[in-house]
C-alpha positions as CSV (number, residue, x, y, z in Angstrom):
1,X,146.3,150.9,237.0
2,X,145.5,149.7,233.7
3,X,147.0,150.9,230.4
4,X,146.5,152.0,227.5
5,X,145.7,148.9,225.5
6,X,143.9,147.0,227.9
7,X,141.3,149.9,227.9
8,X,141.1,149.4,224.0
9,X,141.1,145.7,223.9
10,X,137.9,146.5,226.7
11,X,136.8,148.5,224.1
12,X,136.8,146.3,220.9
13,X,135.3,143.3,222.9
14,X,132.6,145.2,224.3
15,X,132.3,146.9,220.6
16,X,132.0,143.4,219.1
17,X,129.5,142.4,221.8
18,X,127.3,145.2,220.9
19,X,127.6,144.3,217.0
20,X,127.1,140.8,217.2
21,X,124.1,141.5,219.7
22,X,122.6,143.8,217.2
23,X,123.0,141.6,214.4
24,X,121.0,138.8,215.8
25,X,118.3,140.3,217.5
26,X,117.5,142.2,214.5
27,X,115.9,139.3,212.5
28,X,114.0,138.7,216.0
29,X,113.1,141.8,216.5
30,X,111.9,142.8,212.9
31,X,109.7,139.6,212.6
32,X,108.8,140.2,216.4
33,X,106.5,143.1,214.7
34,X,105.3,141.3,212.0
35,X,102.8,139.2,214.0
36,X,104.7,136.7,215.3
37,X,105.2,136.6,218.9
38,X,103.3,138.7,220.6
39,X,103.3,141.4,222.7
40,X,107.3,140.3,223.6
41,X,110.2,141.5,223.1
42,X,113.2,139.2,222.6
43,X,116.8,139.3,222.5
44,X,118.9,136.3,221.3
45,X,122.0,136.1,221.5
46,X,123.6,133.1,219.0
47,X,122.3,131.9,216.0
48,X,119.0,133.2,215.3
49,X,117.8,130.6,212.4
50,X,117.3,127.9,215.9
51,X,116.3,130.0,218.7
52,X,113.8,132.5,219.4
53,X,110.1,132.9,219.1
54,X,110.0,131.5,215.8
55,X,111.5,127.9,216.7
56,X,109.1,127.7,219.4
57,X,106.1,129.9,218.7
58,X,102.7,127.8,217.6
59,X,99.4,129.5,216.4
60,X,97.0,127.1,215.6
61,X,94.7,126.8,213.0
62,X,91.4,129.0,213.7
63,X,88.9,127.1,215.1
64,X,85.4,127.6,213.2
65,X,81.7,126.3,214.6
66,X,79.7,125.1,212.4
67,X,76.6,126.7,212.3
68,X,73.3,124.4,213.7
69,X,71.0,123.8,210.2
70,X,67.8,125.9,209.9
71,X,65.1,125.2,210.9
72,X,62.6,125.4,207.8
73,X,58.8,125.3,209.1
74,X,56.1,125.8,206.9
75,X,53.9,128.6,207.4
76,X,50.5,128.1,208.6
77,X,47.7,127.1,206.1
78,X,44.7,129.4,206.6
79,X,41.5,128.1,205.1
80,X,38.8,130.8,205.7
81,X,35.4,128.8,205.8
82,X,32.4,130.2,203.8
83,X,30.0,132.4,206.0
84,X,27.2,130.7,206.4
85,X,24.1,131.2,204.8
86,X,21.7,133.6,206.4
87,X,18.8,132.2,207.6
88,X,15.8,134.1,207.2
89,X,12.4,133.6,207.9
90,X,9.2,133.6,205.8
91,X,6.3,135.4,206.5
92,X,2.8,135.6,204.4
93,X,1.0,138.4,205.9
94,X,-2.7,137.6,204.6
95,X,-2.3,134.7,206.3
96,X,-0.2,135.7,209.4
97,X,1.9,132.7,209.5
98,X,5.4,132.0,208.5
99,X,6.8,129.2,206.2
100,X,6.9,126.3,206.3
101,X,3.5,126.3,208.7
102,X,2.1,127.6,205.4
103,X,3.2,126.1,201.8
104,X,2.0,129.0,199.7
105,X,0.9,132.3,199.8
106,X,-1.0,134.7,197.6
107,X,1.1,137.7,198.3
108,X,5.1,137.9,197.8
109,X,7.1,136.4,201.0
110,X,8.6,139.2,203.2
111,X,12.4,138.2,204.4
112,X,12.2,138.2,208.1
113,X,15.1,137.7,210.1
114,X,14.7,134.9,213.0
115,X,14.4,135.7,216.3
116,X,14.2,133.4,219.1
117,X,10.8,131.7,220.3
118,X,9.7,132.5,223.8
């Protein structure tokens, strides 16, 4: 069986173990939740200023598109044309004819509107 002070020495190493675990992995394990490594947790055992996440761990830079230019068009030029004129026709009622088949007239000219010859 084993004695008395091989069950402490046990004890103290395994003691020391824990510690020195503890001590290293918390450095890790802190900057594990500042944004380094993510989504893993880590447990180093050694030096942790050389190993770890942070010895190997690379984010790089973001990567931005640029945007295609714009495309600047004019607007369309609207250039609304004059109506044009009416046409009327002129008719002299003593003489039953319109203008210009008659040059003058003895009465005022009455403003007909044209209609098509058939």
């Amino acid at each position: 069986m084993s004695s008395e002070g091989d069950v402490r020495k046990i004890a103290a190493v395994s003691l020391l173990v824990v510690l020195l675990v503890a001590t290293f992995a918390a450095p890790v394990l802190a900057w594990n939740r500042g944004g380094g490594f993510h989504g893993h947790g880590v447990v180093v055992i050694g030096p942790g200023c050389c190993w770890g996440p942070a010895w190997w761990y690379y984010t790089p830079p973001p990567y931005y598109v640029d945007a295609p230019p714009p495309v600047v068009q004019e607007p369309p030029v609207y250039v609304e044309r004059p109506a044009p004129p009416e046409s009327f026709w002129y008719y002299c009622p003593s003489t039953k004819a319109y203008y210009p088949s008659v040059p003058s007239c003895s009465e005022a000219w009455i403003k007909v509107p044209p209609r098509s010859e058939q």
